[in-house]
C-alpha positions in Angstrom: 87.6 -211.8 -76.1 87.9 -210.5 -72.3 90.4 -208.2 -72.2 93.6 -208.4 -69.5 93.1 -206.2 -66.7 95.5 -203.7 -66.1 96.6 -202.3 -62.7 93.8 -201.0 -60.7 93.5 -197.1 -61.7 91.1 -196.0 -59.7 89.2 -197.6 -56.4 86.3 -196.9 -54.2 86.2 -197.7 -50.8 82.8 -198.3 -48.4 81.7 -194.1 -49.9 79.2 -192.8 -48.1 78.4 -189.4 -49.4 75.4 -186.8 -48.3 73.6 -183.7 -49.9 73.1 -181.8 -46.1 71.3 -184.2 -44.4 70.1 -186.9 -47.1 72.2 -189.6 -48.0 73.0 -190.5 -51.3 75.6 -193.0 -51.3 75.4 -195.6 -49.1 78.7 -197.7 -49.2 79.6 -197.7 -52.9 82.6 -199.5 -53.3 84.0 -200.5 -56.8 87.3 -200.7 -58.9 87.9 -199.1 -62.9 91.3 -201.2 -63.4 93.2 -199.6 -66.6 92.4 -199.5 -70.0 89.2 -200.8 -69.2 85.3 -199.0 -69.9 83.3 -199.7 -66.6 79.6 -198.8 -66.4 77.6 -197.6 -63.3 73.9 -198.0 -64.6 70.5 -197.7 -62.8 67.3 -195.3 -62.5 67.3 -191.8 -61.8 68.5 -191.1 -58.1 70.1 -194.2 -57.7 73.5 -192.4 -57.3 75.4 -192.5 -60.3 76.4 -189.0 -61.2 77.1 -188.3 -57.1 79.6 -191.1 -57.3 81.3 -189.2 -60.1 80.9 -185.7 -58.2 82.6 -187.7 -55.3 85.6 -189.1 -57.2 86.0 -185.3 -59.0 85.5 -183.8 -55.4 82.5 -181.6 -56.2 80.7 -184.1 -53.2 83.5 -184.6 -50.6 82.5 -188.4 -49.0 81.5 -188.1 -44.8 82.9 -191.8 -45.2 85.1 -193.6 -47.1 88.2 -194.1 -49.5 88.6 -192.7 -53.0 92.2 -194.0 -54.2 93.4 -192.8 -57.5 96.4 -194.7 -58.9 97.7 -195.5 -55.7 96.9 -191.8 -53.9 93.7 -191.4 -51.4 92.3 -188.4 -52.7 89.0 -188.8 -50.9 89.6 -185.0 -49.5 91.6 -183.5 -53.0 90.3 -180.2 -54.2 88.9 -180.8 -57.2 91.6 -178.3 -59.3 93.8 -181.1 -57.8 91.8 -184.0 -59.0 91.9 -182.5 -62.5 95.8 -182.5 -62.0 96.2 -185.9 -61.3 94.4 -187.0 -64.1 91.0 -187.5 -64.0 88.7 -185.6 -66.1 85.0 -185.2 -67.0 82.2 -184.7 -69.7 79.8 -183.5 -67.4 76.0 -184.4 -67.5 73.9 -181.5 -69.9 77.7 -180.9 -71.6 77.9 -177.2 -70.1 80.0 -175.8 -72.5 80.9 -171.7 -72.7 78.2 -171.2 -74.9 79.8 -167.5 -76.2 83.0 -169.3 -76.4 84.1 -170.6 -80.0 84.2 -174.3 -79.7 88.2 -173.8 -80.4 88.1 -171.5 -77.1 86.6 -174.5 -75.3 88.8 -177.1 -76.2 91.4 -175.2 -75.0 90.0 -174.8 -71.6 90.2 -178.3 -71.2 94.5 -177.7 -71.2 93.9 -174.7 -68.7 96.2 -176.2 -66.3 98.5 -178.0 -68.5 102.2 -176.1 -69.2 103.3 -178.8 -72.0 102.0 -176.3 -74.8 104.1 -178.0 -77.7 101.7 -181.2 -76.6 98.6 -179.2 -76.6 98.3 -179.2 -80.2 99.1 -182.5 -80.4 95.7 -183.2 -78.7 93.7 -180.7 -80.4 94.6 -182.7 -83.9 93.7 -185.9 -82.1 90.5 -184.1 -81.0 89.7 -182.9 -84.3 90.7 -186.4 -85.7 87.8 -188.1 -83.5 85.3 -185.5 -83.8 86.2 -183.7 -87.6 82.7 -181.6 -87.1 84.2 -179.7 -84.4 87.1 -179.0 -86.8 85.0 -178.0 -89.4 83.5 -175.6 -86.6 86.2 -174.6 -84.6 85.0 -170.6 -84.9 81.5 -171.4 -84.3 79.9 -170.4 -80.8 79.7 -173.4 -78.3 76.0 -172.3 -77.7 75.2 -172.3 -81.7 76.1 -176.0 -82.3 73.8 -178.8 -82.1 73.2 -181.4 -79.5 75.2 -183.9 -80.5 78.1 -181.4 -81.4 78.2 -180.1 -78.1 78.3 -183.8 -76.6 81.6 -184.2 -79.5 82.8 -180.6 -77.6 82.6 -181.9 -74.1 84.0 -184.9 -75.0 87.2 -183.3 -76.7 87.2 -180.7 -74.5 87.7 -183.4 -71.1 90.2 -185.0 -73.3 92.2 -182.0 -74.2 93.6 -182.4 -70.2 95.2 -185.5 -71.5 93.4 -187.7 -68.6 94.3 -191.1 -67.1 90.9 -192.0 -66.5 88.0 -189.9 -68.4 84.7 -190.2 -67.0 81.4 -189.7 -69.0 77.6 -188.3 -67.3 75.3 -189.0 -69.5 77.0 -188.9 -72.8 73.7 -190.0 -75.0 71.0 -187.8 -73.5 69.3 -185.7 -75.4 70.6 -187.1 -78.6 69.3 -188.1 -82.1 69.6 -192.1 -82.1 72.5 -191.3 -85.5 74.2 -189.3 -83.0 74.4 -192.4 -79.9 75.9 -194.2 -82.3 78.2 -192.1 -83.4 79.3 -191.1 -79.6 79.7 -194.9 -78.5 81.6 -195.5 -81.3 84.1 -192.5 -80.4 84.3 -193.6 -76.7 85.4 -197.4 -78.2 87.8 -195.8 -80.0 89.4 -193.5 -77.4 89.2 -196.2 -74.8 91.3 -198.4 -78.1 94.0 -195.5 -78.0 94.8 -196.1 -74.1 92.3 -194.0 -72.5 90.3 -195.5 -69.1 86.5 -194.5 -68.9 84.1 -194.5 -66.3 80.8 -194.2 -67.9 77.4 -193.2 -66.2 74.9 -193.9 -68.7 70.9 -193.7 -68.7 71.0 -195.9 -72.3 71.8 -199.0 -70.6 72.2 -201.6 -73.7 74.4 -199.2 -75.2 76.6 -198.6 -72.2 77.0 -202.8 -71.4 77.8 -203.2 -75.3 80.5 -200.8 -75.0 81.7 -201.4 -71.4 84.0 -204.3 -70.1 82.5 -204.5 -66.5 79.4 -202.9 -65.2 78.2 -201.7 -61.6 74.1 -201.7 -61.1 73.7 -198.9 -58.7 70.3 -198.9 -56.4 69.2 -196.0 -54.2 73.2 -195.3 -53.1 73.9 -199.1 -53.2 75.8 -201.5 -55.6 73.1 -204.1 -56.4 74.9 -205.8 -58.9 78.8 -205.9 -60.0 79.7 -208.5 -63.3 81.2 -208.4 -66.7 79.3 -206.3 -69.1 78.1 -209.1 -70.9 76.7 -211.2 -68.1 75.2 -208.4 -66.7 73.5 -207.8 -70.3 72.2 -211.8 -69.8 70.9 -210.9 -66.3 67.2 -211.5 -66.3 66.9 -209.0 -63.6 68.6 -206.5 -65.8 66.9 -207.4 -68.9 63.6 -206.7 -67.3 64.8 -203.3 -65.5 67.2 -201.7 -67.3 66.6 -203.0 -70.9 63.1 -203.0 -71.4 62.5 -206.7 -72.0 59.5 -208.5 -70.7 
């Protein structure tokens, strides 16, 4: 059943954003409305992960609208960003890899004050992922890939976020462990959480997303409901392997 769509959380205007002199995106406009998943699939290069480094402000757009729950915050530092309530499990997980896996969680609430509620999160972290519970002491850089995908995870969630977004949440991992991850990001986007995913795995990220964006060299391509997109034969053949 197609879920209601909530106000729109976060909206992308025309974004035209550049690494020096080469242009990566090239008019991405879109809309993550909340309590929904939204997808942005497509090749390598085709601008996924710098439409997520221009909504956190790591890529500041030369054109362009970001608008986050009714603010623009196309030219927010992205300390700010964080504030507001967007967070992010970055592609690669980069976790503190001499820091306990308890140490990096807790980075995640660096800027919160609302300590009595930070432990609030940490048991709802350790709910989703009980490994990193059972591991809490262990060394970030000790734990395996899929644990450190759990710890980024947790560790974006841990700044209590309004919308979380996801780069790359399977890569690198065991086919037991995808499973495992989409099932957690179901079940955090079931306790109220809005997600932007970017994901290489494209059948997994269209059976867990409600809408999907098909992103070609800095373009949209394609913009549907998860499920028609899955149906598309254009998408069958290119992003799902089918013949």
């Amino acid at each position: 059943m197609a879920k209601e769509r909530g106000d729109v959380t976060l909206r992308l205007e025309d974004v035209h954003t550049f690494y020096g002199s080469i242009q990566a995106l090239k008019g991405i406009s879109l809309e993550v409305h909340e309590g929904e998943i939204v997808t942005l699939i497509g090749a390598n290069g085709a601008g996924k992960s710098t439409t997520l480094r221009s909504i956190n402000g790591l890529n500041t757009p030369r054109e362009g609208r970001i608008v986050f729950q009714g603010k623009d915050i196309t030219r927010r530092a992205p300390h700010q960003i964080v504030g507001m309530g967007i967070s992010q499990s970055p592609e690669g997980r980069r976790l503190f890899p001499h820091m306990t896996v308890l140490e990096n969680l807790e980075m995640g609430a660096f800027q919160r004050s609302d300590r009595s509620q930070i432990k609030e999160d940490l048991d709802r972290v350790y709910s989703l992922f009980p490994r990193l519970a059972e591991r809490k002491s262990q060394r970030g850089g000790t734990l395996s890939g899929g644990e450190q995908q759990m710890c980024a995870i947790g560790r974006a969630l841990m700044a209590r976020p309004k919308l979380l977004m996801l780069d790359e949440p399977s890569m690198g991992l065991a086919p037991i462990f995808v499973e495992k991850i989409f099932e957690i990001v179901r079940e955090i986007n079931e306790q109220g959480t809005t997600i932007l995913l970017v994901e290489q795995n494209a059948l997994m990220a269209l059976d867990a997303a409600d809408r999907g964006y098909v992103l070609e060299t800095g373009r949209v391509a394609l913009a549907d409901d998860a499920k028609s997109l899955r149906q598309n034969e254009q998408v069958r053949k290119t992003y799902l392997g089918e013949t």
